[in-house]
N, C-alpha and C positions, 0 to 999 in steps of 0.2 A: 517640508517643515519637520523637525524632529519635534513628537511626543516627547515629553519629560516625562519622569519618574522617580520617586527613590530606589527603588528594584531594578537594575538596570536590564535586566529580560524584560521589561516592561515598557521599556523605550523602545519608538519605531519610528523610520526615516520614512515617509509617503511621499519624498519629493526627487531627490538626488540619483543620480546614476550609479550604479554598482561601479567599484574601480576595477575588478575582474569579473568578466561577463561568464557566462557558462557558455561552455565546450569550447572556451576559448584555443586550448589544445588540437579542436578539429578545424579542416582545411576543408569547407563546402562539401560538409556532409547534409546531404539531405534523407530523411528521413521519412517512414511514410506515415500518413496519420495516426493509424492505429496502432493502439503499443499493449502486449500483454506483458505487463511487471510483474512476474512470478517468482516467490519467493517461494521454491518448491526443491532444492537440491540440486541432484542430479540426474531427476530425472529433465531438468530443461536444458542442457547439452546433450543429451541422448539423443533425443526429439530431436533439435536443431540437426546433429548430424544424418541421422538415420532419413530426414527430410530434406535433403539437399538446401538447408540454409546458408546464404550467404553472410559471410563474417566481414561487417562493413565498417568499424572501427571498435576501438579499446577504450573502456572510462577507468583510469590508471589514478591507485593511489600507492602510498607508499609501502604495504601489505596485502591488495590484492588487483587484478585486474579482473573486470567485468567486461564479455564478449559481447555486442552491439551483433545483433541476427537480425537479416531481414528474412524473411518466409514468404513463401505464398500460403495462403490461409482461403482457400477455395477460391475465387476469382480477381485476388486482390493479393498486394503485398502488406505483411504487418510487419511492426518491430517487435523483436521477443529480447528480452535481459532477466537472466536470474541476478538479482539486487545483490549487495551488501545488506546485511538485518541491522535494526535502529537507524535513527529518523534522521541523523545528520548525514551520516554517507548515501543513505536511498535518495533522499530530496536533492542534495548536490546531482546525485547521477541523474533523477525524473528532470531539472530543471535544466540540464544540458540533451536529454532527448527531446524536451520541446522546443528548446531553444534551435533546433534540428529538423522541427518539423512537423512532432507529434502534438495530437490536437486533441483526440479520444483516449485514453488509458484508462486501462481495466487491471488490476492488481488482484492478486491473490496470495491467500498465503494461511500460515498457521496462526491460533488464538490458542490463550490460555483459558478454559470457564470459571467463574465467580458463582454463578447460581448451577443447578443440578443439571448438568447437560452433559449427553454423551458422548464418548470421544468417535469423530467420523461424521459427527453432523454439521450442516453446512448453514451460516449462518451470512446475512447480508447485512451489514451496517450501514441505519441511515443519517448517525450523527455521532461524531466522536467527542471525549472530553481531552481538552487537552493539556496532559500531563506532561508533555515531553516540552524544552525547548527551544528547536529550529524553528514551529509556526510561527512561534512570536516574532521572527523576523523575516515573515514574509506577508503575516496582517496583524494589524492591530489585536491587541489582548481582549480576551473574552474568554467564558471561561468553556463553550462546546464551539464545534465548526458540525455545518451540515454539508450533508454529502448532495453533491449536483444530482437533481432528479431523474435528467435523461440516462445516464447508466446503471440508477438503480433498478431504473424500470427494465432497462435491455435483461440486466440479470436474472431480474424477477423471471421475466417472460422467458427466459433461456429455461431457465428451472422447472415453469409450469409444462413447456413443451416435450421434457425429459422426463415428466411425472416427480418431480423430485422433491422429496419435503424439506423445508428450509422455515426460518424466522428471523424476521428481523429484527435488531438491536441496535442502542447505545453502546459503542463498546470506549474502552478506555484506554488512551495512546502515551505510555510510560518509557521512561528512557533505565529507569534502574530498578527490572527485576526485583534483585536482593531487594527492594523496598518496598515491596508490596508486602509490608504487613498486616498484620493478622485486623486491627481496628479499621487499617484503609482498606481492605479487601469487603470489610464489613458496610465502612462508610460510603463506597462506591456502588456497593451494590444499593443501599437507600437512595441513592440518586439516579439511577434507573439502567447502570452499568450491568450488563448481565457477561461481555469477557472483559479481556486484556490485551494487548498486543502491542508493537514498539514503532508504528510507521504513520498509520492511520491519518491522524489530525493533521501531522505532517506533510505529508503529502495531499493531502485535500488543500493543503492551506499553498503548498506551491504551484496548484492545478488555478486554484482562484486568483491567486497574483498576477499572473501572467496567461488568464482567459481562456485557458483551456480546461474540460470535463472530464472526471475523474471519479470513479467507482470501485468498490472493491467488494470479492467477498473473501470468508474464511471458512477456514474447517477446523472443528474443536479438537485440542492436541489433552496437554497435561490440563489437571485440576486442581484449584485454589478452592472450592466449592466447602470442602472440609478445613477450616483454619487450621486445627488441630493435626492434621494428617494429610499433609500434601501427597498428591498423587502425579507423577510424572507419566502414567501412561506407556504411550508408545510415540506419545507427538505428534501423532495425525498423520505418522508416516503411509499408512495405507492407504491415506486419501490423494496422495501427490500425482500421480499420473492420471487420476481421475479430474482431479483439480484442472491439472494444464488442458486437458481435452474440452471441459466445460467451458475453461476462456476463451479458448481459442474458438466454440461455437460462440458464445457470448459475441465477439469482436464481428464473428461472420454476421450476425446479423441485426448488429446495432447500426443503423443510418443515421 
């Protein structure tokens, strides 16, 4: 049955077949459970090569193509993909890896801060608002998605066993930057948004359509913290290969 709406983002089908399936383009790829969706450059094809990962298919759009890596990741194989950034090309590509096979995903990647937070700290979000959107059409409208508990916890637990300080937050999942003005930077953070980022609810929302678990954390890049005087940082670039090692322990020992 289609929900009606005046707002047509606001309309959702919870009945009907999709008329193009995801990874409809792949020919019986199977894929392994676990999938580290790292939004971290290049340092996640360095890695891939320098670890003898196998390159087991392509997620092809019409400007870039995304390498499909299977790894061994200490006594298992996992899927590794550096994404496309923003929530419509990431969720097309996450909904064709599980469509694949994968069941557990753990993401990472950069945030922007809204409240006073240092660039390089690692932050775990346990419920996103969702500004961006693709969710809406893959659940019903609402105005936050929470994050499945079992790989908030793995992360947690990755973190505590690494000594590593972290917090958790609301973060806010936007599709246009440029629109983070200066009153909504303000009015977000009243509502208990402490960053920003462009994937988040997104992807939690096509983890939960299609029953599979999905976690993420971040590490704080540029700051919105100052309306008055943006600050871009360095973008969290230092955290990147720290980043991908932390998932990939993450993945190792989430059951």
């Amino acid at each position: 049955m289609i929900i009606k709406h005046d707002i047509p983002i606001l309309e959702y089908d919870d009945h009907s077949a999709e008329v193009i399936a995801p990874a409809y383009e792949w020919n019986n790829v199977a894929l392994p459970k676990k999938c580290l969706f790292a939004f971290l450059g290049d340092v996640v094809e360095k890695y891939a090569l320098e670890h003898n990962a196998r390159k087991v298919e392509e997620f092809k759009t019409f400007s870039h193509i995304v390498n499909i890596y299977v790894l061994q990741n200490g006594d298992e194989d996992i899927c590794l993909v550096q994404p496309i950034i923003g929530a419509p090309a990431a969720a097309s590509l996450l909904d064709s890896l599980i469509a694949c096979g994968c069941e557990k995903i753990i993401a990472v990647g950069s945030c922007g801060v809204l409240a006073d937070l240092p660039e390089n700290a690692f932050i775990v979000p346990t419920k996103a608002l969702r500004a961006e959107g693709t969710s809406y059409h893959y659940l019903p409208a609402s105005r936050f998605i929470e994050l499945d508990s079992e790989p908030v916890e793995a992360i947690e637990s990755c973190f505590n066993d690494h000594n590593l300080p972290f917090v958790t937050c609301t973060t806010w999942t936007t599709d246009a930057f440029f629109r983070e003005t200066k009153d909504m930077v303000k009015n977000r953070l009243d509502e208990g948004c402490s960053v920003v980022e462009m994937e988040c609810s997104a992807l939690a929302a096509v983890s939960k359509k299609r029953g599979t678990k999905f976690g993420q954390f971040l590490f704080t890049g540029d700051s919105l913290a100052n309306v008055h005087d943006y600050d871009a940082r360095d973008f969290g670039k230092d955290s990147h290969e720290k980043a991908l090692l932390l998932g990939l322990d993450v993945l190792k020992h989430y059951n």
